[in-house]
DOVOGU-495289 format. One record per residue (C-alpha): residue in one letter; x negated, y, z negated. Coordinates in steps of 0.5 Angstrom, whole numbers, padded with zeros to 4 digits, always signed. Layout:
# DOVOGU-495289
AXYZ...
//
This chain:
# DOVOGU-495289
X-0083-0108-0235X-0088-0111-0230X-0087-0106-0225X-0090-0101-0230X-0096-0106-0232X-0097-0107-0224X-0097-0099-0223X-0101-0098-0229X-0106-0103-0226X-0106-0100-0220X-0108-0093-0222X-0113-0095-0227X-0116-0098-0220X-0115-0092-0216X-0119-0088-0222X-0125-0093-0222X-0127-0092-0215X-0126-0084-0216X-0130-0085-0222X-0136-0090-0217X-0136-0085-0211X-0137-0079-0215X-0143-0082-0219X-0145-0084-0211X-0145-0078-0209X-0149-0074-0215X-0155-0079-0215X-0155-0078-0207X-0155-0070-0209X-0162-0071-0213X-0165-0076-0209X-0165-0070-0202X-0172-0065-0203X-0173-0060-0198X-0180-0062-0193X-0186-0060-0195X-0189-0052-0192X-0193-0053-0185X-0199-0049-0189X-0200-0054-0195X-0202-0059-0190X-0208-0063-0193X-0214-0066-0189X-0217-0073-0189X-0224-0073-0192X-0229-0079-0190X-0232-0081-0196X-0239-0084-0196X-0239-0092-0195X-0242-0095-0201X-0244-0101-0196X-0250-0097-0193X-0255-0093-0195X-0256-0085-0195X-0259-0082-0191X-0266-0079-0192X-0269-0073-0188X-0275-0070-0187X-0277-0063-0184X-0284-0058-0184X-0288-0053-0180X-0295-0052-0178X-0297-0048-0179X-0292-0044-0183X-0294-0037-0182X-0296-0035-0174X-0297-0028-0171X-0291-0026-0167X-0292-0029-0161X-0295-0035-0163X-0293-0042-0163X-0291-0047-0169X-0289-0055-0169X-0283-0057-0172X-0283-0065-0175X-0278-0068-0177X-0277-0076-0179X-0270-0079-0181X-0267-0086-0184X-0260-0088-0184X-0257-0084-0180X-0253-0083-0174X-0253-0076-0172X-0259-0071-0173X-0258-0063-0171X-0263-0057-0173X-0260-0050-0174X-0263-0044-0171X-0261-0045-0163X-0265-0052-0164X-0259-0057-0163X-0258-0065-0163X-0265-0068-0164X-0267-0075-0165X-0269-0079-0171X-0276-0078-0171X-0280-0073-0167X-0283-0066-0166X-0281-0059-0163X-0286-0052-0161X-0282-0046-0162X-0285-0038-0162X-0279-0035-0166X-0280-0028-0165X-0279-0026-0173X-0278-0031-0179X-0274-0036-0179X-0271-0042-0183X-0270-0049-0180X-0265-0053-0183X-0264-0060-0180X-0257-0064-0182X-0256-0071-0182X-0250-0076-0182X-0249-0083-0182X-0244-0088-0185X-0247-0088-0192X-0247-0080-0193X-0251-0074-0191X-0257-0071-0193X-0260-0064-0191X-0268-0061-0191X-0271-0054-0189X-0277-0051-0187X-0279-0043-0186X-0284-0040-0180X-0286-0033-0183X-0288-0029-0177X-0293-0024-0178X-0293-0018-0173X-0300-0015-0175X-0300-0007-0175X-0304-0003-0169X-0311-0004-0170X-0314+0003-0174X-0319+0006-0169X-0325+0009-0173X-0329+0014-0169X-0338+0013-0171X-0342+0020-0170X-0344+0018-0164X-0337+0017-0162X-0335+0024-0165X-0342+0027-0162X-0341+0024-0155X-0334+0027-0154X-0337+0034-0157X-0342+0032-0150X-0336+0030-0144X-0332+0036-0147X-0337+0041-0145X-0338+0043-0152X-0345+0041-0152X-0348+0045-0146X-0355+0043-0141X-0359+0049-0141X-0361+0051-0133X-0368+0053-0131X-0370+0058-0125X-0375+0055-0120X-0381+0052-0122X-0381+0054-0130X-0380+0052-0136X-0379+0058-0140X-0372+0059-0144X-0368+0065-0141X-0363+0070-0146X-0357+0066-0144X-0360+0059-0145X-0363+0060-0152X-0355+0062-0154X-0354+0055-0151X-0358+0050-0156X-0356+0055-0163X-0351+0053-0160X-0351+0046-0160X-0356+0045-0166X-0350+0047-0169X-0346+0042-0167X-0353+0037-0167X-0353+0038-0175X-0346+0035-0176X-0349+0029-0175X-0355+0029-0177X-0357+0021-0177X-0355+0020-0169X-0361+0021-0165X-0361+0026-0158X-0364+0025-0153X-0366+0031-0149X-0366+0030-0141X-0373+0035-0137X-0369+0035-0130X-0372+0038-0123X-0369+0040-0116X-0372+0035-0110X-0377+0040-0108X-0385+0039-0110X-0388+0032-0110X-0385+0026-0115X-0391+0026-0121X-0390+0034-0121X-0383+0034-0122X-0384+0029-0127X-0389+0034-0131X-0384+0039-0130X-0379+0036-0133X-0383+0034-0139X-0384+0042-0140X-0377+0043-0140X-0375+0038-0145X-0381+0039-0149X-0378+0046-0150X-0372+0046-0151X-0374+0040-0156X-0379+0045-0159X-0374+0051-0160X-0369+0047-0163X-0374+0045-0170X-0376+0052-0169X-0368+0054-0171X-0368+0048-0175X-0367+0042-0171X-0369+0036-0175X-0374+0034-0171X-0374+0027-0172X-0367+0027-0169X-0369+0030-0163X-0372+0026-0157X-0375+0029-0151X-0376+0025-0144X-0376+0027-0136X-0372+0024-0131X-0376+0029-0125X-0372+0029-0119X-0368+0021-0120X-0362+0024-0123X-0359+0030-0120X-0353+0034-0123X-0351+0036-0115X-0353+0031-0110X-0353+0037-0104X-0359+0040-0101X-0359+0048-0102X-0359+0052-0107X-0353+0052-0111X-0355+0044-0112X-0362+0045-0114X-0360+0051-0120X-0355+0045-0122X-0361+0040-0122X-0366+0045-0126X-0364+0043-0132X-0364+0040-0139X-0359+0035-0140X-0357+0033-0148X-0355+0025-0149X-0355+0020-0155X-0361+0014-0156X-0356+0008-0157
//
């Protein structure tokens, strides 16, 4: 009989501890989780410190709109901070201070400053202004003169020693009255012009009665006598500086200029 009793109490015993090992184990099984992903990492983020102040920061631009390939100054002012940067290829700047840049297109400067107390961020603009190639107004006299050096206003040529308009020369001032009258209000001047031959005071006089007729045939086809000034140079500007006769029938002539 106590043999029985002790058997029974001995597996009573044996059950308990079964029965305490697997409750072990099972709560062991709950308490173990897989690790976290490498990719959900989390940073540590520096909070501002309510110990110290923001920091404030300043930044302008004089002037705010240039010409392209002109300068502007940047300035700049900062407190409580401990690190200072400007954007646009600037960098790292001193807390107080002031740069001269010629951005070559408009640009935004943004300056970025940091301290134990937190951060704080000021922009200005440089508006850079490329100004248009400059619009080139051509006057009458500007037209009237390349009508001159292009050959379209002709000189009129003389024979030795006269002051009489040939068939061909009367042609020439038609046609350059005609042109004349498509700029009525520029003043001609016509040049009386002479070979070297002859005496200085004679050749003056002639070439007063070459610019004289010329002048007067022009108001005779419609010229506008106003418009039209007659002077004499003589023998002082010659065409051709030679000494023969191909240099003397250039420098008998009537030559046309304007009064400016």
């Amino acid at each position: 009989m106590k043999k029985n009793c002790r058997v029974r109490k001995l597996s009573v015993g044996i059950s308990f501890c079964l029965l305490f090992f697997v409750s072990a184990c099972s709560k062991r099984s709950v308490e173990i989780t897989p690790s976290s992903s490498p990719s959900q990492q989390t940073r540590s983020v520096s909070l501002p410190d309510p110990d110290h102040p923001s920091p404030t920061v300043e930044i302008t631009a004089s002037p705010s709109t240039i010409n392209i390939g002109s300068q502007a100054t940047l300035r700049w002012k900062s407190t409580d901070s401990s690190s200072l940067m400007i954007d646009s290829g600037v960098g790292n700047i001193s807390e107080v201070g002031s740069l001269v840049i010629s951005p070559r297109e408009s640009t935004t400067y943004t300056v970025t400053a940091k301290g134990p107390g937190g951060e704080a961020v000021s922009s200005t603009r440089v508006t850079v202004v490329v100004n248009p190639e400059p619009v080139m107004v051509q006057t009458d006299i500007d037209n009237l003169q390349q009508a001159i050096d292009s050959g379209k206003i002709q000189p009129v040529f003389f024979d030795y020693d006269k002051a009489t308009l040939t068939r061909e020369a009367k042609g020439i001032l038609q046609e350059n009255a005609r042109i004349f009258l498509q700029f009525s209000n520029v003043e001609i001047v016509i040049e009386g012009h002479s070979d070297e031959r002859g005496t200085e005071e004679y050749n003056l006089a002639l070439g007063d009665r070459r610019a004289e007729i010329a002048r007067n045939y022009l108001i005779e086809i419609g010229g506008d006598a106003n418009q039209l000034e007659s002077l004499s140079f003589g023998e002082e500007r010659p065409f051709s500086s030679g000494h023969d006769e191909r240099s003397w029938r250039l420098n008998r002539r009537v030559h046309f200029t304007i009064q400016r």
